[in-house]
ZADO-1210 file (C-alpha; in nm, 4 decimals, padded with zeros to 6 digits):
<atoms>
<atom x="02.7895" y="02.1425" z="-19.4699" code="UNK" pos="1"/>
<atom x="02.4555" y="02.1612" z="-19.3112" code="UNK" pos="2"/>
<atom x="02.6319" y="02.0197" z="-18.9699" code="UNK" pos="3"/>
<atom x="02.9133" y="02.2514" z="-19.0131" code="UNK" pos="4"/>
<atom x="02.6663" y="02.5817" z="-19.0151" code="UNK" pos="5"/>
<atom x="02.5019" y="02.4483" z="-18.6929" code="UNK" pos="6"/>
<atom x="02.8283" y="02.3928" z="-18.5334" code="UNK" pos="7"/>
<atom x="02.9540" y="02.7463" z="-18.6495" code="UNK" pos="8"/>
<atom x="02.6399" y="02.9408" z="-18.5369" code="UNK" pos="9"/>
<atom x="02.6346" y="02.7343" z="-18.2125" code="UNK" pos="10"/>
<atom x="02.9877" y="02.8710" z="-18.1297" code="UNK" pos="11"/>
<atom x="02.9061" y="03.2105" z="-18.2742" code="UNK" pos="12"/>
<atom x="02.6425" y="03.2183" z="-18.0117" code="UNK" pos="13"/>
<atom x="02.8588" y="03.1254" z="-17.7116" code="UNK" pos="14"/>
<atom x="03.1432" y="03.3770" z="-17.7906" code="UNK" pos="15"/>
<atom x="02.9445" y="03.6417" z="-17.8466" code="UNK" pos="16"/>
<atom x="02.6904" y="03.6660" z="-17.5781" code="UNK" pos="17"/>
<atom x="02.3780" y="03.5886" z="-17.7880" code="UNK" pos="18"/>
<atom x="02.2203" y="03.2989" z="-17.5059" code="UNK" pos="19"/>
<atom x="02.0063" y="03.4503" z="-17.2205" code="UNK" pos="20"/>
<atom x="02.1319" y="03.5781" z="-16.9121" code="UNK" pos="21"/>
<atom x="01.9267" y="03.3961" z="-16.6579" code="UNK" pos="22"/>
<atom x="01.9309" y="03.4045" z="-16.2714" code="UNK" pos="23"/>
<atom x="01.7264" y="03.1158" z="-16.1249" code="UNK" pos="24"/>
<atom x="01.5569" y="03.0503" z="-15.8225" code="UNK" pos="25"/>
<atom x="01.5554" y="02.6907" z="-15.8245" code="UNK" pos="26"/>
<atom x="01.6468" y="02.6030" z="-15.4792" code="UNK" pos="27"/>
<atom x="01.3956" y="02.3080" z="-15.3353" code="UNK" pos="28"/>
<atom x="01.2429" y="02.3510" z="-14.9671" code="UNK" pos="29"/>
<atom x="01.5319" y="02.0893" z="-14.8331" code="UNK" pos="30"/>
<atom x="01.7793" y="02.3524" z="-14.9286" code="UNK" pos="31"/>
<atom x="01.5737" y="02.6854" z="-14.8356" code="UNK" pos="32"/>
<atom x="01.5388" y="02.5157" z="-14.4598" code="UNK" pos="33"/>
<atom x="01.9165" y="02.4627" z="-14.4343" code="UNK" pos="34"/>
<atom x="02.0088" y="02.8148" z="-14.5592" code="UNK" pos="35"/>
<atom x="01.7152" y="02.9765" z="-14.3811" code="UNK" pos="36"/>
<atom x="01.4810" y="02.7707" z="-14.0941" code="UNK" pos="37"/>
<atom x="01.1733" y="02.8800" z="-14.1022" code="UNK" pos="38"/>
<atom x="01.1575" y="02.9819" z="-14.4517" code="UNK" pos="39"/>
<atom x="00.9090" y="02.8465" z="-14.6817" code="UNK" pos="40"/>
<atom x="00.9386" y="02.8073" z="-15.0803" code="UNK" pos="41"/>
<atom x="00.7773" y="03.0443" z="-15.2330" code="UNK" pos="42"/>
<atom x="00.4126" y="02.8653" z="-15.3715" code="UNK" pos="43"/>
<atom x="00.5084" y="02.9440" z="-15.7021" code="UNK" pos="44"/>
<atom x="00.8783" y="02.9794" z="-15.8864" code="UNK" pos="45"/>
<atom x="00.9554" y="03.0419" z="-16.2587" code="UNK" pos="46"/>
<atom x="01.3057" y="03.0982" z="-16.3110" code="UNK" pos="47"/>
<atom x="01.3598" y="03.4221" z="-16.1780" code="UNK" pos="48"/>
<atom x="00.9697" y="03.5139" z="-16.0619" code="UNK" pos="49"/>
<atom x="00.7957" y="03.4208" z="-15.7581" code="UNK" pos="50"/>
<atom x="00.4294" y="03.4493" z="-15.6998" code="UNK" pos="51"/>
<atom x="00.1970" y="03.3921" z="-15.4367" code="UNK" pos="52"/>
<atom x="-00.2141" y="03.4855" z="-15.3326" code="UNK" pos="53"/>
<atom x="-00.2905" y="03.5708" z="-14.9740" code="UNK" pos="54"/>
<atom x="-00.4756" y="03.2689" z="-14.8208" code="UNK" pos="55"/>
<atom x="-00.6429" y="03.2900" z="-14.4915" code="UNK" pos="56"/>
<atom x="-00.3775" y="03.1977" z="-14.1943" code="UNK" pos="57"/>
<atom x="-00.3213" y="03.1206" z="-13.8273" code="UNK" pos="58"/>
<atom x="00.0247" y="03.1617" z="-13.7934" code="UNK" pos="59"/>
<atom x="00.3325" y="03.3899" z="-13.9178" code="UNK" pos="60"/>
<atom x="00.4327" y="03.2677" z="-14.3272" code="UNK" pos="61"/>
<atom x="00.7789" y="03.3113" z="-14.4402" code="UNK" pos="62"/>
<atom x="00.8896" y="03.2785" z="-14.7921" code="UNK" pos="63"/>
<atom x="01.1906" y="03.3151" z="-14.9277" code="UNK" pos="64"/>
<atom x="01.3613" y="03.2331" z="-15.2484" code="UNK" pos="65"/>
<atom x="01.7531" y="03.1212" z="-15.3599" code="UNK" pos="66"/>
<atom x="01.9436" y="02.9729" z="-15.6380" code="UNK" pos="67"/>
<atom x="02.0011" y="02.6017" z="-15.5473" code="UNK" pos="68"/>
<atom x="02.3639" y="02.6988" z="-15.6132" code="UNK" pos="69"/>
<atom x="02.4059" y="02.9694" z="-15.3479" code="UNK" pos="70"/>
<atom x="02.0904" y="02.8102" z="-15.1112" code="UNK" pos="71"/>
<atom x="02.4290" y="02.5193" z="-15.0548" code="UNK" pos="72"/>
<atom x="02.6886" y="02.8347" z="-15.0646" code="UNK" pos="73"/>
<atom x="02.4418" y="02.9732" z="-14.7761" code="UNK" pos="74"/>
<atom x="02.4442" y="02.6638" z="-14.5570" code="UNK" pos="75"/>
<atom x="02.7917" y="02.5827" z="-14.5814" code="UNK" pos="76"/>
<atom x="02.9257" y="02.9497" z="-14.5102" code="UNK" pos="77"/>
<atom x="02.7538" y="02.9486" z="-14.1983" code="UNK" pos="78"/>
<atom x="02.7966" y="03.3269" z="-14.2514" code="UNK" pos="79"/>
<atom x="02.5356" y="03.5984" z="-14.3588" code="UNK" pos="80"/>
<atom x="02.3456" y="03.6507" z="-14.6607" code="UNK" pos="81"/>
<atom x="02.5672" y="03.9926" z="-14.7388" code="UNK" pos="82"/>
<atom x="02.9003" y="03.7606" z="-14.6567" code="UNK" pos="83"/>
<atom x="02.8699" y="03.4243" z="-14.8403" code="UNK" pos="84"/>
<atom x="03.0405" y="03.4159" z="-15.2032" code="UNK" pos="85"/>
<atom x="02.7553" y="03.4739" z="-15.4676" code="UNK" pos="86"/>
<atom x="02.7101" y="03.2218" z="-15.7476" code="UNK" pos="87"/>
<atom x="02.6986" y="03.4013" z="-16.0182" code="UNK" pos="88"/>
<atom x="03.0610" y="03.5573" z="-16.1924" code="UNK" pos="89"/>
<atom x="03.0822" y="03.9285" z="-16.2793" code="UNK" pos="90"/>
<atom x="03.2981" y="04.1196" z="-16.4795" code="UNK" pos="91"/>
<atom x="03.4779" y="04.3219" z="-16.2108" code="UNK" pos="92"/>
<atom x="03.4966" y="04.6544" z="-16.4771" code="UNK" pos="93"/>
<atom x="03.2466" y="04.8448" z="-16.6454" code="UNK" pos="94"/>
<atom x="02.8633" y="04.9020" z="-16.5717" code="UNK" pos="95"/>
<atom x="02.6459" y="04.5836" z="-16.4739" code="UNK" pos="96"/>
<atom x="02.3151" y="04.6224" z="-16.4591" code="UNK" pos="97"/>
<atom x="01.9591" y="04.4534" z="-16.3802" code="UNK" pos="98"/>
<atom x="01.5990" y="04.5048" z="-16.2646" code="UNK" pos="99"/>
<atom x="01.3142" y="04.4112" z="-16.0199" code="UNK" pos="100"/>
<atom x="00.9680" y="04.4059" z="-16.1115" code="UNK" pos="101"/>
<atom x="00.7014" y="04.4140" z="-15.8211" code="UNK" pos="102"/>
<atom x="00.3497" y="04.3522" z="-15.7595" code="UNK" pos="103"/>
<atom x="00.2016" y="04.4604" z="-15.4052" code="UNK" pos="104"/>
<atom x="-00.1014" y="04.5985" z="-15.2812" code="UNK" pos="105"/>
<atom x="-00.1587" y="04.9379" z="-15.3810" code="UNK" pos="106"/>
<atom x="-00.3737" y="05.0570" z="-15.0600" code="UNK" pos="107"/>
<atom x="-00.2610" y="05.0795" z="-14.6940" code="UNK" pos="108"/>
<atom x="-00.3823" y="04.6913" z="-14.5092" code="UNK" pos="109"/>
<atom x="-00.6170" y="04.7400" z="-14.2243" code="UNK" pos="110"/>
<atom x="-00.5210" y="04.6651" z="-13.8922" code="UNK" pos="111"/>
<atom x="-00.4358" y="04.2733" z="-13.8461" code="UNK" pos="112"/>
<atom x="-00.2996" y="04.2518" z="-14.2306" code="UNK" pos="113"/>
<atom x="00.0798" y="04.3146" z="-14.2858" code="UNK" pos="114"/>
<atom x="00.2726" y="04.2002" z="-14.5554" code="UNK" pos="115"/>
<atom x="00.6410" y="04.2780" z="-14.5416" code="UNK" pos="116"/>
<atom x="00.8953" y="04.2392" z="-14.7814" code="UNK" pos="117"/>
<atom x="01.2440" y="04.1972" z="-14.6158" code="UNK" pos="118"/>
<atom x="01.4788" y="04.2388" z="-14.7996" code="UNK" pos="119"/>
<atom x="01.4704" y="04.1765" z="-15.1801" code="UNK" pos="120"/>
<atom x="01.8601" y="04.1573" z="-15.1496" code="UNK" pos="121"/>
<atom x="02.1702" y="04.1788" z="-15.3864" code="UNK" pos="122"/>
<atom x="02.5018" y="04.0659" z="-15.2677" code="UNK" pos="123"/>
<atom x="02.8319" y="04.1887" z="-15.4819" code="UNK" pos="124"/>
<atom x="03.1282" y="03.9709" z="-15.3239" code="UNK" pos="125"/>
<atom x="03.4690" y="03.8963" z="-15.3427" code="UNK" pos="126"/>
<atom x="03.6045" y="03.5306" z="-15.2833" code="UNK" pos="127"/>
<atom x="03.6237" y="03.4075" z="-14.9546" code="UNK" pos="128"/>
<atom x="03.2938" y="03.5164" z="-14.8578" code="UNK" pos="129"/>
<atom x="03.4108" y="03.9088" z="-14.8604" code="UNK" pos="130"/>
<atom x="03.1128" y="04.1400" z="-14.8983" code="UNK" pos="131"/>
<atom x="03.1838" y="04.4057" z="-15.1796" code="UNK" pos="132"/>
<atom x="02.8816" y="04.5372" z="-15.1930" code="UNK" pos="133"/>
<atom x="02.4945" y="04.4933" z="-15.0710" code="UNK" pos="134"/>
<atom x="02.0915" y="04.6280" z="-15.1864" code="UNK" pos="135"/>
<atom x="01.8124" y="04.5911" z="-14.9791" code="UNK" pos="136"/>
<atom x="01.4571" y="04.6987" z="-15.1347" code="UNK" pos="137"/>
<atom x="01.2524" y="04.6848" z="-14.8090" code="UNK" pos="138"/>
<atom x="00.8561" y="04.7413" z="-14.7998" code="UNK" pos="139"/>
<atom x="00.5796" y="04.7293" z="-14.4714" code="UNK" pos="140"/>
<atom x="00.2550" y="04.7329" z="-14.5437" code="UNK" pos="141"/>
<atom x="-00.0162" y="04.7493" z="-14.2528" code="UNK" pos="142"/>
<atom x="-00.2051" y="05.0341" z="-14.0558" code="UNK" pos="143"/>
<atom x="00.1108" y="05.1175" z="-13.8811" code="UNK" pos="144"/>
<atom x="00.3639" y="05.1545" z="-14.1319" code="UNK" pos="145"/>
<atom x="00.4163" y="05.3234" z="-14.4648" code="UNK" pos="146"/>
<atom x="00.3607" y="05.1229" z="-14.8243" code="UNK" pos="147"/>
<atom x="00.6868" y="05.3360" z="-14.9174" code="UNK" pos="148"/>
<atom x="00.9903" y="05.0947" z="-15.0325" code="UNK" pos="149"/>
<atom x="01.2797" y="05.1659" z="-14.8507" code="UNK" pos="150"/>
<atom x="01.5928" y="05.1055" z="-15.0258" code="UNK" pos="151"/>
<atom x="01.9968" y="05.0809" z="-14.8733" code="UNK" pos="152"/>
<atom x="02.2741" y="05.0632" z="-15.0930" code="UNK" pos="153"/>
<atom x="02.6532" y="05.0848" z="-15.0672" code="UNK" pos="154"/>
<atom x="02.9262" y="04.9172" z="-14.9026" code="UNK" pos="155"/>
<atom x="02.8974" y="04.6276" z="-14.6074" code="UNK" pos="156"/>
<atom x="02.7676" y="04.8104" z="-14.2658" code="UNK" pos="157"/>
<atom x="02.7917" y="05.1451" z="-14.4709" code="UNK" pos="158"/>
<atom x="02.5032" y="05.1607" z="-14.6673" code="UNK" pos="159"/>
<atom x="02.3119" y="05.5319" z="-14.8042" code="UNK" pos="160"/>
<atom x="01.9012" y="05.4869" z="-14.7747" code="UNK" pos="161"/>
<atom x="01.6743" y="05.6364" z="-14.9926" code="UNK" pos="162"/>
<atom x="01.2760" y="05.5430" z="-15.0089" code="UNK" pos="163"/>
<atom x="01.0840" y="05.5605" z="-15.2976" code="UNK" pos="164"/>
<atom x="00.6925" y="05.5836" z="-15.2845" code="UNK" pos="165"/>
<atom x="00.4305" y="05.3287" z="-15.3803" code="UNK" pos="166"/>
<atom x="00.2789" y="05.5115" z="-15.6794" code="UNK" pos="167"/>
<atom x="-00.0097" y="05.3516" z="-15.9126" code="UNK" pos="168"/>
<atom x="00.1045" y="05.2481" z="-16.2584" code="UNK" pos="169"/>
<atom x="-00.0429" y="05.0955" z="-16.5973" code="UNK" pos="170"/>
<atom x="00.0923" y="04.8000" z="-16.5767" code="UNK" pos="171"/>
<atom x="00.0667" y="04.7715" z="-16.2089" code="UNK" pos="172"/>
<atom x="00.3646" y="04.6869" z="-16.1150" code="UNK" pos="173"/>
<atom x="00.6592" y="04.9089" z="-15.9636" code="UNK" pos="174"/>
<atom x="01.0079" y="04.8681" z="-16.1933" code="UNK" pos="175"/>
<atom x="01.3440" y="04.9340" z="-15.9531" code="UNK" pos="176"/>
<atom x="01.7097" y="04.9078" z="-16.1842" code="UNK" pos="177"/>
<atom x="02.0253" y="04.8999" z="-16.0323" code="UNK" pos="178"/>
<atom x="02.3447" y="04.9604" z="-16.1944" code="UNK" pos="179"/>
<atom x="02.6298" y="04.8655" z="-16.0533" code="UNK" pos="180"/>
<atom x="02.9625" y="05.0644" z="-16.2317" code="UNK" pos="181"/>
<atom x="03.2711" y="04.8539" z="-16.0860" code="UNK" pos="182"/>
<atom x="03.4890" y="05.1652" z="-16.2113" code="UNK" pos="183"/>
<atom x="03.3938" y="05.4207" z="-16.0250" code="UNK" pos="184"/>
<atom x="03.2432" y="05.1972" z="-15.7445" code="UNK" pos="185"/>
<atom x="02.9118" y="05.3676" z="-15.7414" code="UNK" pos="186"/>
<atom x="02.5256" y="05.2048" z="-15.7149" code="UNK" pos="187"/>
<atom x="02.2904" y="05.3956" z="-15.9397" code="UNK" pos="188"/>
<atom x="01.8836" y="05.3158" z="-15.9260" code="UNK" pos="189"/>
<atom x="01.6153" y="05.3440" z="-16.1662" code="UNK" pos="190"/>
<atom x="01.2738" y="05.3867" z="-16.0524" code="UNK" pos="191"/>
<atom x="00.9617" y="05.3541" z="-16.2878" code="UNK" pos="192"/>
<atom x="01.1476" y="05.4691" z="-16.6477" code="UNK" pos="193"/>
<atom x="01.3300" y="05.7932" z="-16.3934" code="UNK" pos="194"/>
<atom x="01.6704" y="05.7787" z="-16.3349" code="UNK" pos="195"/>
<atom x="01.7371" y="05.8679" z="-16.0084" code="UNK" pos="196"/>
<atom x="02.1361" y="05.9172" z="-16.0282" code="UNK" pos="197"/>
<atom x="02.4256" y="05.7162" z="-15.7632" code="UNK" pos="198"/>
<atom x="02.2459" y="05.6269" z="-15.4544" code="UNK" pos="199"/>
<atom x="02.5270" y="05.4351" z="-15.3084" code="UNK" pos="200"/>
<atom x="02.9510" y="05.3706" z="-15.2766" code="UNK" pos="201"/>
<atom x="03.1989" y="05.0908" z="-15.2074" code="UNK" pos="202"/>
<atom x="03.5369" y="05.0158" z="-15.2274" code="UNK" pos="203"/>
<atom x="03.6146" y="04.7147" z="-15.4127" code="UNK" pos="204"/>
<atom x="03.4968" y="04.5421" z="-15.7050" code="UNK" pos="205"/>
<atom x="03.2421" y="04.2653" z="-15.7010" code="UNK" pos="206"/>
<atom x="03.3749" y="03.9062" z="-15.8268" code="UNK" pos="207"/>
<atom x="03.0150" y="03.7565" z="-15.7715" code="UNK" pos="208"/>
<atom x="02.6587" y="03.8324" z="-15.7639" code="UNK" pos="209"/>
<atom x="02.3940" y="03.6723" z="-15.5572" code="UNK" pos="210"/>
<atom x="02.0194" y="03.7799" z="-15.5217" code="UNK" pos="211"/>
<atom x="01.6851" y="03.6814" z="-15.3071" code="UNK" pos="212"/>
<atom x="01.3693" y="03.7210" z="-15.1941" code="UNK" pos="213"/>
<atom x="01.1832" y="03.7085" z="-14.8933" code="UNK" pos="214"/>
<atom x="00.8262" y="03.8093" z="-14.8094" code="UNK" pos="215"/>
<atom x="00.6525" y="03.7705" z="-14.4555" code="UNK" pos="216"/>
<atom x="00.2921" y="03.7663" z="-14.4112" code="UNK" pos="217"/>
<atom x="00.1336" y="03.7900" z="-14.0884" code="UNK" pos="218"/>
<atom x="-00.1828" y="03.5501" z="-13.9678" code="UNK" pos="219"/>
<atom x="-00.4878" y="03.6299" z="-14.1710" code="UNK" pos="220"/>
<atom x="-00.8433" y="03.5999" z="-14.0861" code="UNK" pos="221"/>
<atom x="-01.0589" y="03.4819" z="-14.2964" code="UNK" pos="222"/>
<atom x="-01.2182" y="03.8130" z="-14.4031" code="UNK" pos="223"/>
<atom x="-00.9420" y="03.9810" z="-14.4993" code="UNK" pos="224"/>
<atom x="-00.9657" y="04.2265" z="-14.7470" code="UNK" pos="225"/>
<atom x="-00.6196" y="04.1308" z="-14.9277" code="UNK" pos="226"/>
<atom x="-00.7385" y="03.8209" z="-14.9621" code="UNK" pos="227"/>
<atom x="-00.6709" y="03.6986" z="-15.3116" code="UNK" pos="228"/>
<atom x="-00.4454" y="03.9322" z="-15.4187" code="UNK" pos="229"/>
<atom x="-00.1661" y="03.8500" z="-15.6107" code="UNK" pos="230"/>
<atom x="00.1845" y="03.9559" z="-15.4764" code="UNK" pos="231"/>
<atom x="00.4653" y="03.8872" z="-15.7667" code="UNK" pos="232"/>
<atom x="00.8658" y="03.9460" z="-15.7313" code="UNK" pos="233"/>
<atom x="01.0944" y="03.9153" z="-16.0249" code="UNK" pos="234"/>
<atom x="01.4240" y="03.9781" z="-16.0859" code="UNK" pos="235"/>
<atom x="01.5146" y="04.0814" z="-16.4575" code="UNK" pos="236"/>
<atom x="01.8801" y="03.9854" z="-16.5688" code="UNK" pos="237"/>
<atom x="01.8622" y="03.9497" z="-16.9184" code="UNK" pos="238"/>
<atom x="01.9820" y="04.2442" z="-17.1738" code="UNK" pos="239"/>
<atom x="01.6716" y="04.2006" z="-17.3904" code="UNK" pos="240"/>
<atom x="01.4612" y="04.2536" z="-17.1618" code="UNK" pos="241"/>
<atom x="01.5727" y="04.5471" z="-16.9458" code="UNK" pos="242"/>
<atom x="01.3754" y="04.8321" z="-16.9987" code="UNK" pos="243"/>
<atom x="01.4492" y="05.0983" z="-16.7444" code="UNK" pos="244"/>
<atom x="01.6754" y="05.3608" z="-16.8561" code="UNK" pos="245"/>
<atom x="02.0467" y="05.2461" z="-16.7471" code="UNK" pos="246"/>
<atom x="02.3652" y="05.4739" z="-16.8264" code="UNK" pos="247"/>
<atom x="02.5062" y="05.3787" z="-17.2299" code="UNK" pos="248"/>
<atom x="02.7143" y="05.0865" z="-17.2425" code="UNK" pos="249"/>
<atom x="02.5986" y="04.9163" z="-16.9437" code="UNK" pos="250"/>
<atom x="02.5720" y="04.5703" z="-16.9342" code="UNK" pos="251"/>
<atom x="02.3498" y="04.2942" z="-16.8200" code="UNK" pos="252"/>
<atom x="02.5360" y="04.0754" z="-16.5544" code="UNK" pos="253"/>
<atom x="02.6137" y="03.8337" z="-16.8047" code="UNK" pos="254"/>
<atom x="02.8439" y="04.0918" z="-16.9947" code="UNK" pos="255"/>
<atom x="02.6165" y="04.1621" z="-17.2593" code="UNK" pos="256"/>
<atom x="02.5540" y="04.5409" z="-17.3540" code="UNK" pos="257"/>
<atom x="02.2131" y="04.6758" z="-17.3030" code="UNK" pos="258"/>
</atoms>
């Protein structure tokens, strides 16, 4: 009996949604060099969160960050982020919808500092590497630019831009949610618990979903005043854990309601 309850709730649990929806960044430096040269693994990966601390440098750092799944997908397609089939399978109706949680400096970098973040990207496709739709959350940070996130959304080549400013919070962390409603192909965003409407349009529903990161951090001396400071990129998938406030009855990519 006692086998037949585990066996029972085990199957419950599939069916019904119940496991986590996870998106990991697992692919190794072998794999980010073939889908990206230059790129370096991000010092530290959990799942779906990177990390790093500025260190004092002499030359340009790249970092970027892939499932080991789509890092392969990447290399193969010889094609472009926005045009190689994602990994992950979405439901192609309804409201899908997910998160990014980010840690940057809060103050303008002095001259010879510049951390840029380009892009934290999402890539809706269709099979045979068709782009459906794409996001791009960009950021520049040094005495020449603006700490402002910049943020394109919409169809392949045909994206809207909005740009969203770096504003101090509690937890001290920006929150960005995306939902993606394969109905009436719209993108809608989130920012910081404020729903900021559609941002974005395409024309045909998403089959897969694909996401990354990249940072680049210029040479550092080593009196540099960011020096230390944490930088932190996560991508939040999983319906128990989204907190920003998406439309009713969206879903978490998985399929699960919110």
């Amino acid at each position: 009996m006692k086998k037949l309850t585990i066996a029972l709730l085990t199957g419950l649990i599939s069916t019904s949604g119940w496991s986590a929806c996870t998106y990991n960044f697992d692919a190794n430096q072998t794999q980010i060099t073939q889908a990206f040269n230059g790129a370096s693994k991000f010092p530290n990966v959990n799942s779906s969160k990177v990390d790093f601390n500025f260190t004092p440098s002499t030359n340009d750092i790249v970092y970027a960050a892939f499932s080991s799944t789509f890092a392969n997908a990447l290399a193969q397609s010889r094609k472009s982020f926005w045009q190689t089939t994602g990994d992950k399978l979405i439901q192609t109706t309804g409201i899908l919808a997910f998160e990014f949680k980010i840690k940057v400096p809060n103050y303008t970098l002095p001259q010879g500092e510049t951390l840029i973040l380009f892009p934290i990207g999402v890539s809706g496709t269709t099979s045979g590497n068709q782009n459906s739709f794409m996001i791009m959350i960009m950021q520049g940070n040094n005495n020449d630019d603006s700490t402002a996130f910049h943020i394109a959304a919409g169809a392949y080549g045909s994206t809207s831009q909005v740009t969203e400013p770096l504003v101090t919070t509690l937890s001290g962390f920006q929150k960005f949610g995306f939902y993606i409603n394969q109905d009436t192909k719209q993108i809608g965003l989130t920012v910081n618990g404020v729903n900021k409407g559609y941002i974005g349009t395409y024309s045909t529903p998403a089959t897969n979903f694909a996401a990354d990161f990249t940072a680049l951090i210029k040479p550092l001396a080593t009196n540099a005043s960011v020096l230390d400071q944490n930088v932190s990129l996560e991508l939040i998938t999983d319906h128990n854990s989204l907190t920003e406030p998406f439309p009713l009855g969206s879903k978490d990519i998985c399929g699960n309601v919110i």
